[in-house]
C-alpha positions in Angstrom: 26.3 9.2 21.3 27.7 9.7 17.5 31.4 9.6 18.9 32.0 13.1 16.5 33.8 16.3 17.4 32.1 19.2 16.8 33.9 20.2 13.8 32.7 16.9 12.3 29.2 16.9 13.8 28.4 20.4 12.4 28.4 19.7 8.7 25.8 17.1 9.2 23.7 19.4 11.9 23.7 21.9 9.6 22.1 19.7 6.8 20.0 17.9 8.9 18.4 21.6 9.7 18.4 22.3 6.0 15.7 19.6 5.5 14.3 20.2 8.8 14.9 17.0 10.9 16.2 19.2 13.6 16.2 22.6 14.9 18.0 24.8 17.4 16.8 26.0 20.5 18.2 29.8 19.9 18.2 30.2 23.9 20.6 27.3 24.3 21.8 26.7 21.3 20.6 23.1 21.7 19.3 20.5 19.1 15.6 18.9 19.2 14.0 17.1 16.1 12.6 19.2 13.7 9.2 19.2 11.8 10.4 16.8 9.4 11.6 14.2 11.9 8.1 14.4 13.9 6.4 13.7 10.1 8.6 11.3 9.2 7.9 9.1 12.6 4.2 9.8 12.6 3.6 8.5 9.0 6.1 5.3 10.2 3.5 5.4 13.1 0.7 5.1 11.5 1.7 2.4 8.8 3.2 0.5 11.3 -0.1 0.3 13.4 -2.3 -0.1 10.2 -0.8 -3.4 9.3 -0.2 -4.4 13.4 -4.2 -4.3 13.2 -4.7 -6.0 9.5 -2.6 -8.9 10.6 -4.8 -9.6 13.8 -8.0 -9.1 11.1 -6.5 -11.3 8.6 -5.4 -13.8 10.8 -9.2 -14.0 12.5 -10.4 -13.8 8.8 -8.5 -17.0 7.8 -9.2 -18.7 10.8 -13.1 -18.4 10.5 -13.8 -18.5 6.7 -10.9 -21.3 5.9 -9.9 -19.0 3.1 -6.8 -17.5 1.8 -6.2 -14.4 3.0 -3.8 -11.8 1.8 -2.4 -8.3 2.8 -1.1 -5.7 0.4 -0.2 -2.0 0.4 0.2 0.3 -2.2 4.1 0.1 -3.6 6.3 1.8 -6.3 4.6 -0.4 -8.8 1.5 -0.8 -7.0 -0.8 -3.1 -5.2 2.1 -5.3 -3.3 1.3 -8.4 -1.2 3.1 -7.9 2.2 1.3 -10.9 4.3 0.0 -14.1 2.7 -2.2 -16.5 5.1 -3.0 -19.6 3.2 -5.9 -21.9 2.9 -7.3 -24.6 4.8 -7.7 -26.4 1.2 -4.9 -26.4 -1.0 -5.0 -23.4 -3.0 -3.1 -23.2 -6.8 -2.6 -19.2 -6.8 0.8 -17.7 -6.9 0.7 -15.1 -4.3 3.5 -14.1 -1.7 5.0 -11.8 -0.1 6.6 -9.5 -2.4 3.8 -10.5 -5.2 3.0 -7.2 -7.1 -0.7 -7.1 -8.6 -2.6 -6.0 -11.2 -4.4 -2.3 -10.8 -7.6 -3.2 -12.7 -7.2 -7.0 -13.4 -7.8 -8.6 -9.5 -10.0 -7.2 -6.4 -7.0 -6.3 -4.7 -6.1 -3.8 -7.5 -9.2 -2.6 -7.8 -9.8 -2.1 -4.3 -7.5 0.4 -3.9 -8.4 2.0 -7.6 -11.9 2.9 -6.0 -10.3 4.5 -3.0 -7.2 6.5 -4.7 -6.6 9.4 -7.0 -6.7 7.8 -10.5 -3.0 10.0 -11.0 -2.1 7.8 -8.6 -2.7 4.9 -10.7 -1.2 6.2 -13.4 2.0 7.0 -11.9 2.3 3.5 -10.7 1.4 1.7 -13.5 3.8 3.6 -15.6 6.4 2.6 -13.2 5.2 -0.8 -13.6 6.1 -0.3 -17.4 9.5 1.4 -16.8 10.2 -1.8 -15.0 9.7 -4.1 -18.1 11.4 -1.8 -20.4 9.1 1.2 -21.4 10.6 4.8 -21.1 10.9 5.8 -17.5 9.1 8.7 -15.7 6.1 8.1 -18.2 2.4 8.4 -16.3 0.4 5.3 -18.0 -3.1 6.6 -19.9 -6.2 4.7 -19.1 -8.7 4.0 -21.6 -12.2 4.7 -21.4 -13.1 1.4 -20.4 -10.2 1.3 -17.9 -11.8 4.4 -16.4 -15.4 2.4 -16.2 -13.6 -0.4 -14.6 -12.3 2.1 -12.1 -15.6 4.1 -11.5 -17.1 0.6 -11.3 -14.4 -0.3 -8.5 -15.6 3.0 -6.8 -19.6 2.3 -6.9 -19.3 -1.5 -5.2 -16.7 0.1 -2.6 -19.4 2.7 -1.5 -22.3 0.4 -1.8 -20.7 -2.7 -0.3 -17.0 -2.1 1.3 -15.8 -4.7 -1.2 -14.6 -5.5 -4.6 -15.0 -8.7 -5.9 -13.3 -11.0 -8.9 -15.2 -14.0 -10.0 -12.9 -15.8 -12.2 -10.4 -13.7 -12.8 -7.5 -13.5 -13.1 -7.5 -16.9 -11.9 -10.0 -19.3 -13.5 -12.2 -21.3 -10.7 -11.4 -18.8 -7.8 -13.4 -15.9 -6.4 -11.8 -12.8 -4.4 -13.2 -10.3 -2.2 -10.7 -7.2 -1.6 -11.7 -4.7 1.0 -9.4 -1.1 1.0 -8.4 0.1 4.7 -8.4 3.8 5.5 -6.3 5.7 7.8 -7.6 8.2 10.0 -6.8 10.9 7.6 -9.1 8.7 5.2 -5.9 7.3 2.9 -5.7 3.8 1.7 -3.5 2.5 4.1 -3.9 -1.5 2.4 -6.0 -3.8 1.3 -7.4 -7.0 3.1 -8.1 -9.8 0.1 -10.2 -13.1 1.0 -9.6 -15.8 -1.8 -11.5 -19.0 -2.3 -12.4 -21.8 -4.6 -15.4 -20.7 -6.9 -17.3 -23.8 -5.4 
């Protein structure tokens, strides 16, 4: 119960019905949740389960292979580690929680450049920008040879499920970045193993 009187719970039902996060029945004059509501909690749904089920996957993923594995979704600035499982070996790589990483310079990044709208990249690396002191609400420009590195982000998703960095950005350590689609075929993450070279 919200502990309001009607004359004070009005204002906010009839805002709430503005942006559609409730409705009234017109028989009853009651209050359900509105189309907005029901959208809002599915998309919550569905990241929720998406990274329920990549934490089981990474988890099993570590365990077997001994490797690093991390987590990311796509943020405001882009590719952002959200679960970091750590090596059997010591590991000298800088990842957390919280880590944002490069679009085209690790797998992760380019994991989800072969599996998003390359406006989306844009916007986000232009954000990424804003963030260190560039104008803000500029979309970034890819070169030509940004676009390759995309396209060939693209081709070893469809021909292997993978991207892979040998070397880079870290010198000595290999990564392998698979993106995660929802059922409405969205990137919903990123799953990233991470190993010595040797």
């Amino acid at each position: 119960q919200a502990c309001l009187t009607p004359a004070r719970a009005h204002p906010y039902l009839v805002s709430f019905g503005r942006l559609r996060l409730i409705e009234q029945d017109r028989q009853t004059g009651r209050y359900a949740l509105g189309p907005a509501a029901l959208q809002l909690g599915l998309s919550a749904l569905v990241q929720l389960d998406a990274m329920r089920a990549a934490e089981q996957v990474a988890e099993d993923l570590a365990g077997a292979t001994g490797h690093a594995v991390a987590v990311a979704v796509w943020g405001s600035f882009g590719p952002t580690v959200v679960r970091m499982i750590e090596a059997r070996q010591p590991l000298l790589v800088s990842m957390r929680a919280g880590t944002v990483m490069s679009v085209l310079g690790t797998a992760t990044g380019r994991a989800f450049a072969a599996v998003l709208p390359v406006e989306r990249l844009a916007q986000a690396a232009g954000a990424a920008g804003a963030a260190v002191g560039e104008p803000p609400g500029r979309q970034a420009e890819f070169s030509a040879d940004d676009l390759e590195i995309i396209a060939a982000a693209r081709r070893d998703v469809q021909a292997h499920g993978v991207v892979r960095a040998q070397g880079r950005p870290i010198p000595g350590i290999n990564a392998f970045s698979a993106p995660a689609l929802d059922h409405e075929g969205h990137a919903a993450l990123v799953i990233t193993a991470l190993g010595r070279e040797d």
